[in-house]
N, C-alpha and C positions, 0 to 999 in steps of 0.2 A: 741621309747618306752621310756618311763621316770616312773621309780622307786621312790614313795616315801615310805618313813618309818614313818609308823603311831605309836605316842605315845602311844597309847593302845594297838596295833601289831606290836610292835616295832620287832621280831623277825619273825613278816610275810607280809614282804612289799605287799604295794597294786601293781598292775601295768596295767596302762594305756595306749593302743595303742591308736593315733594318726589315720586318714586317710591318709593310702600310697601316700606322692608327686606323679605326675608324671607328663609326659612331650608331647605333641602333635606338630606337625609338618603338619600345615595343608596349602595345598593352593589352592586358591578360584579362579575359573576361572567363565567367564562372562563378562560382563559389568562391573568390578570392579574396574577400574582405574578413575581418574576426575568425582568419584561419593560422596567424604568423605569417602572413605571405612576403611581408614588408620586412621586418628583420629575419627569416629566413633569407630574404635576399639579398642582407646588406653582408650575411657569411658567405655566401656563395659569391655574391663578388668580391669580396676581400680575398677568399680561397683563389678564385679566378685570374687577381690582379688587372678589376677592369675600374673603372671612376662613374661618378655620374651619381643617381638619384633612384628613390623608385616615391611613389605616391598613390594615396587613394584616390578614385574619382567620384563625384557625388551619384555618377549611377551606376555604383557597385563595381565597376573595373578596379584596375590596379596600372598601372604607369609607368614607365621606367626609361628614363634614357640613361644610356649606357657607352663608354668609351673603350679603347684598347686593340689588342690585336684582333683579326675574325675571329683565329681559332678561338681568342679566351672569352669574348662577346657569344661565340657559340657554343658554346662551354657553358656558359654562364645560363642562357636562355634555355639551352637545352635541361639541364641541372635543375632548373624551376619546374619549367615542364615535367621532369620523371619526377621530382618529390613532390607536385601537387597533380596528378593524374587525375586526382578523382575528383579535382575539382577546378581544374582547368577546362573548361570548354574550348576557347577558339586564342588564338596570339596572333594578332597584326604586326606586322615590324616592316620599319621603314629604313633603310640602312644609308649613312652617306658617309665621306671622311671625318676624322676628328676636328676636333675644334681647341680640344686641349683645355678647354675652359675648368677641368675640375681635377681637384686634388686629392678625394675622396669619396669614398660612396655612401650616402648616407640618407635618411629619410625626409621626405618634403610632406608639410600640411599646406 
């Protein structure tokens, strides 16, 4: 939330909520490894403007947490979903607040 004090209401500040950060934990099973699923995702969240990571897992998932508004977390998740259709099976996601912890999106081994 961020308080400013207007010169004209200088004794009744305006104030602005912001859309609540939050945090998704999702992972993608399917056909989702040696298909681009990992830098295809690190554009869509850049495009998005969400943070966070994605990763492969040793049995063939794919991994991602993920930061920012819902809309753009749902945006994002949604985004993977339509361009790997055919090879998405199932998405688990587990959603909580942000943490704030990340600067960028980018790939984990």
């Amino acid at each position: 939330m961020v308080r400013i004090h207007s010169p004209r209401f200088f004794f009744e500040p305006l104030t602005f909520t912001g859309s609540a950060m939050k945090r998704v934990h999702a992972t993608f099973s399917g056909t989702v490894q040696g298909v681009g699923f990992r830098y295809t995702a690190i554009r869509v969240a850049r495009r998005a403007g969400v943070t966070g990571w994605v990763k492969n897992l040793f049995d063939g998932r794919v991994e991602t947490v993920a930061e920012g508004t819902e809309q753009a977390l749902e945006q994002f998740i949604g985004e993977l979903r339509e361009l790997f259709h055919g090879y998405v099976r199932d998405v688990q996601t587990e959603w909580a607040d942000a943490t704030d912890e990340f600067a960028d999106f980018g790939v984990r081994f």
